[in-house]
N, C-alpha and C positions, 0 to 999 in steps of 0.2 A: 443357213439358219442353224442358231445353235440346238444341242438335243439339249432339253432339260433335264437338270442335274435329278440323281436317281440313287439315294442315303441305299448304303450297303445294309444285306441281312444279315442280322449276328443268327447264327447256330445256339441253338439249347443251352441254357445256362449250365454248365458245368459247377461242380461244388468248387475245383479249385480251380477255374475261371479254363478260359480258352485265347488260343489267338487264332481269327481268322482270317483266312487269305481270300482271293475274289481277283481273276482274272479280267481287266476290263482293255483293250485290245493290246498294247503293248507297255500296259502298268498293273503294277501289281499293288493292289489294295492290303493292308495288313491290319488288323482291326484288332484292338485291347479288348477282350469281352471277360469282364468279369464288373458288369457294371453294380449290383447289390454292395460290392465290398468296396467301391470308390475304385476299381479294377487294381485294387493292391496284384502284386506281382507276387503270383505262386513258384517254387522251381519250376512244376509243371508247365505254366506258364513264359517260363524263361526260359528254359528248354525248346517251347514250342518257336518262341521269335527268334533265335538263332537255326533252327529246320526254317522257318520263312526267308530271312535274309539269304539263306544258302539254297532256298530256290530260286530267288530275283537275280541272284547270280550266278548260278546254275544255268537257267534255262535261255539259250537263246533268241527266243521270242520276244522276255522282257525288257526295256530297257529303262525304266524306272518303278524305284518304288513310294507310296504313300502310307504313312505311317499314323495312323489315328485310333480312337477310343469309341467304345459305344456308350450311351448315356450321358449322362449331365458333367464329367469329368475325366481328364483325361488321364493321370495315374496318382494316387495316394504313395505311388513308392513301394519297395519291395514288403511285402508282409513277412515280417520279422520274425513272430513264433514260427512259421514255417521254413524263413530261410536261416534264421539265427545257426539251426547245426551245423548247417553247410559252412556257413563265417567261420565259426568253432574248430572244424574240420580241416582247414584253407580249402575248401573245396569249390567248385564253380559248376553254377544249375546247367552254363550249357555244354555240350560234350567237345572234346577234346577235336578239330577237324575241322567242325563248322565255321562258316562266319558271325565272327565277334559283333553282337548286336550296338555295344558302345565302340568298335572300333579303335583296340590300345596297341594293336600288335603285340600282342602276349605270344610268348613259345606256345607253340601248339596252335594257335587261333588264325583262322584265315580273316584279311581287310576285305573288307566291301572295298569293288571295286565301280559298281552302278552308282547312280544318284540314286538319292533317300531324302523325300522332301515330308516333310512332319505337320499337320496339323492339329494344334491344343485347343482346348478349352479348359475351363474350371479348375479345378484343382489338380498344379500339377507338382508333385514335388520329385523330391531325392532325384529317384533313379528315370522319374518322367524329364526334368531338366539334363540328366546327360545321357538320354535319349538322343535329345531334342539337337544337344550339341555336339553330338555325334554325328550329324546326320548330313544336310548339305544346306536347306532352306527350312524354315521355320514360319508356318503363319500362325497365330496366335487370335484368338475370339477374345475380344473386348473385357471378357467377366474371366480371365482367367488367374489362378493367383498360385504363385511360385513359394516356393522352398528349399531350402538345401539345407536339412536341417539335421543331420546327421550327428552335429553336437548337443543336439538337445535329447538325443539317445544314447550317449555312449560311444559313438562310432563315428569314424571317418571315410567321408565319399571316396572311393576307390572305382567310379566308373567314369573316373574323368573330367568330376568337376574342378577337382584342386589343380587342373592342368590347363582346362581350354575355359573357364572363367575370367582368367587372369590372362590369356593370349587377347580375349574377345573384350573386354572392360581392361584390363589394368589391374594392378596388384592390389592399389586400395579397394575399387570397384568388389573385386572380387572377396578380400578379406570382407568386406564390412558383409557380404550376406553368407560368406560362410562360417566367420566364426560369431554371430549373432543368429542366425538360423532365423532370423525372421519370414517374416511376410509381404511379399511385393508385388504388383500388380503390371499388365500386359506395359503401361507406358513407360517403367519403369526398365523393361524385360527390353522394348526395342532400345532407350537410352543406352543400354548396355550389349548390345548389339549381342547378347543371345537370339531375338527373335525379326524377322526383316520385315513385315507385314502384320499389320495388326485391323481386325473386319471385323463387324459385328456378330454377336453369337450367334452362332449356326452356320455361320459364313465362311467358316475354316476350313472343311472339308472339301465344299464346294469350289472354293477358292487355289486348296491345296493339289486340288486332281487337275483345276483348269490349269496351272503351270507345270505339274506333271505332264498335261499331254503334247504344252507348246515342247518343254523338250527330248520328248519323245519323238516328237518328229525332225528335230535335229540328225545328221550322223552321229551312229551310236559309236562309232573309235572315238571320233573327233571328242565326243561328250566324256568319254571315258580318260584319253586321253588328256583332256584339260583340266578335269577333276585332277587326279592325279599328280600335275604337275605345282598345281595352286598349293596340293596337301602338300610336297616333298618341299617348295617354296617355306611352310610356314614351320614344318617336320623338322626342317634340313638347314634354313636359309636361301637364302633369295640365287645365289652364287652357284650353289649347289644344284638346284632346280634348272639353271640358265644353261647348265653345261645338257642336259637331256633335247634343247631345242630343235638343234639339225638335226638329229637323227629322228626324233620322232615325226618332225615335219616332213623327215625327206618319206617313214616309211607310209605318212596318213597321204602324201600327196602321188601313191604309187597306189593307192586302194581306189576300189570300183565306184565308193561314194565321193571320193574327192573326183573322178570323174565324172561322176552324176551331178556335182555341183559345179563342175565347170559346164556343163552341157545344158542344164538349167538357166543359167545364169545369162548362154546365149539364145534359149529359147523363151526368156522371159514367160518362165513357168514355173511353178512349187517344184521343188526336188523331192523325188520317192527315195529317201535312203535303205539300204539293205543292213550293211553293219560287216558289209567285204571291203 
């Protein structure tokens, strides 16, 4: 029987918003709370989600994370009067060590190396789309509506969208909504294979944690591992990627869960992964 799904508590409104985290057995909840402002993206704020991401991979208990918003939408984008200095500056909200919440491999910045599956809603622009495409899985509520509107301020997306839009869509795909900065909607978003699943509102979170948890019960090398190689695949080229296969196979098929999935597999029983 399944447990009925159980909406996370956001923490006290902060003036420059929060992010919260929420342990639920072996996923980690990461919550946008700064819902009054359309949860625009404070530094503080930015700061906070790169300390989250480098706890999901940090701690060895987790082995996925969910990435969502409280409220009626899921990010407005970064709040500009607040981060305009840091731009100004070349400066960056999260510190130097952590895990890079967009994931660019910048000097200094560590890659997530877990899965990161994202649930949107409502209004998601800028820096909530390369969030979203940073991440591994996307589902998307029905009523939500996209941006990348960066030209219509002045400034140019530097979290990733001018790179993995055009991997994910295609050159024109991706020109026509970055340098119009328009407005587009969820059906548009899976055409463009930004988002893989699109449910009706309210449906995202609940949706986003129930494939959270099928791969959490996965082997967490195995899951690590395959990530990995799909990113260096698309990072690298295909060639590139092919050459890491024996050896990674030979060393997942020396580990205590590939022997738990053999030993499952004869006892025609669920496999208890460890992550040895």
């Amino acid at each position: 029987m399944n447990t009925p799904f159980q909406p996370p508590t956001p923490t006290p409104l902060h003036p420059e918003g929060s992010i919260d985290t929420e342990v639920r057995g072996s996923v980690l909840l990461i919550g946008i709370n700064r819902p009054n402002k359309r949860n625009g993206f404070t530094p503080k704020m930015y700061r906070e989600l790169g300390l989250a991401y480098t706890q999901l991979d940090d701690d060895p208990a987790l082995r996925v994370g969910v990435l969502h918003a409280f409220g009626e939408h899921f990010t407005a984008g970064l709040d500009l009067p607040t981060i305009a200095p840091l731009m100004q500056r070349g400066e960056k909200a999260v510190p130097l060590g952590l895990v890079d919440p967009v994931d660019l491999g910048m000097p200094g910045y560590r890659r997530r190396t877990k899965p990161m599956v994202v649930a949107v809603q409502g209004i998601t622009y800028t820096l909530g789309i390369e969030l979203m495409l940073a991440a591994d899985i996307v589902v998307a509520s029905d009523n939500c509506r996209f941006s990348q509107l960066e030209v219509k301020r002045g400034i140019m997306a530097t979290g990733g969208a001018t790179l993995r839009m055009a991997e994910r869509a295609g050159l024109g795909n991706a020109l026509l909504h970055l340098l119009t900065g328009d407005e587009f909607g969820a059906a548009e978003a899976l055409r463009l294979n930004f988002v893989q699943k699109v449910v009706p509102a309210g449906q995202a979170l609940p949706t986003a944690l129930a494939l959270a948890e099928v791969i959490a019960e996965q082997a967490p090398l195995a899951v690590v591992a395959t990530r990995q190689n799909v990113l260096k695949a698309i990072e690298h080229g295909p060639l590139v990627a092919m050459h890491d296969f024996i050896d990674t196979q030979q060393r997942l098929s020396r580990s205590d869960d590939a022997r738990e999935g053999v030993q499952s597999f004869i006892d025609k029983r669920p496999a208890h992964f460890t992550g040895r």
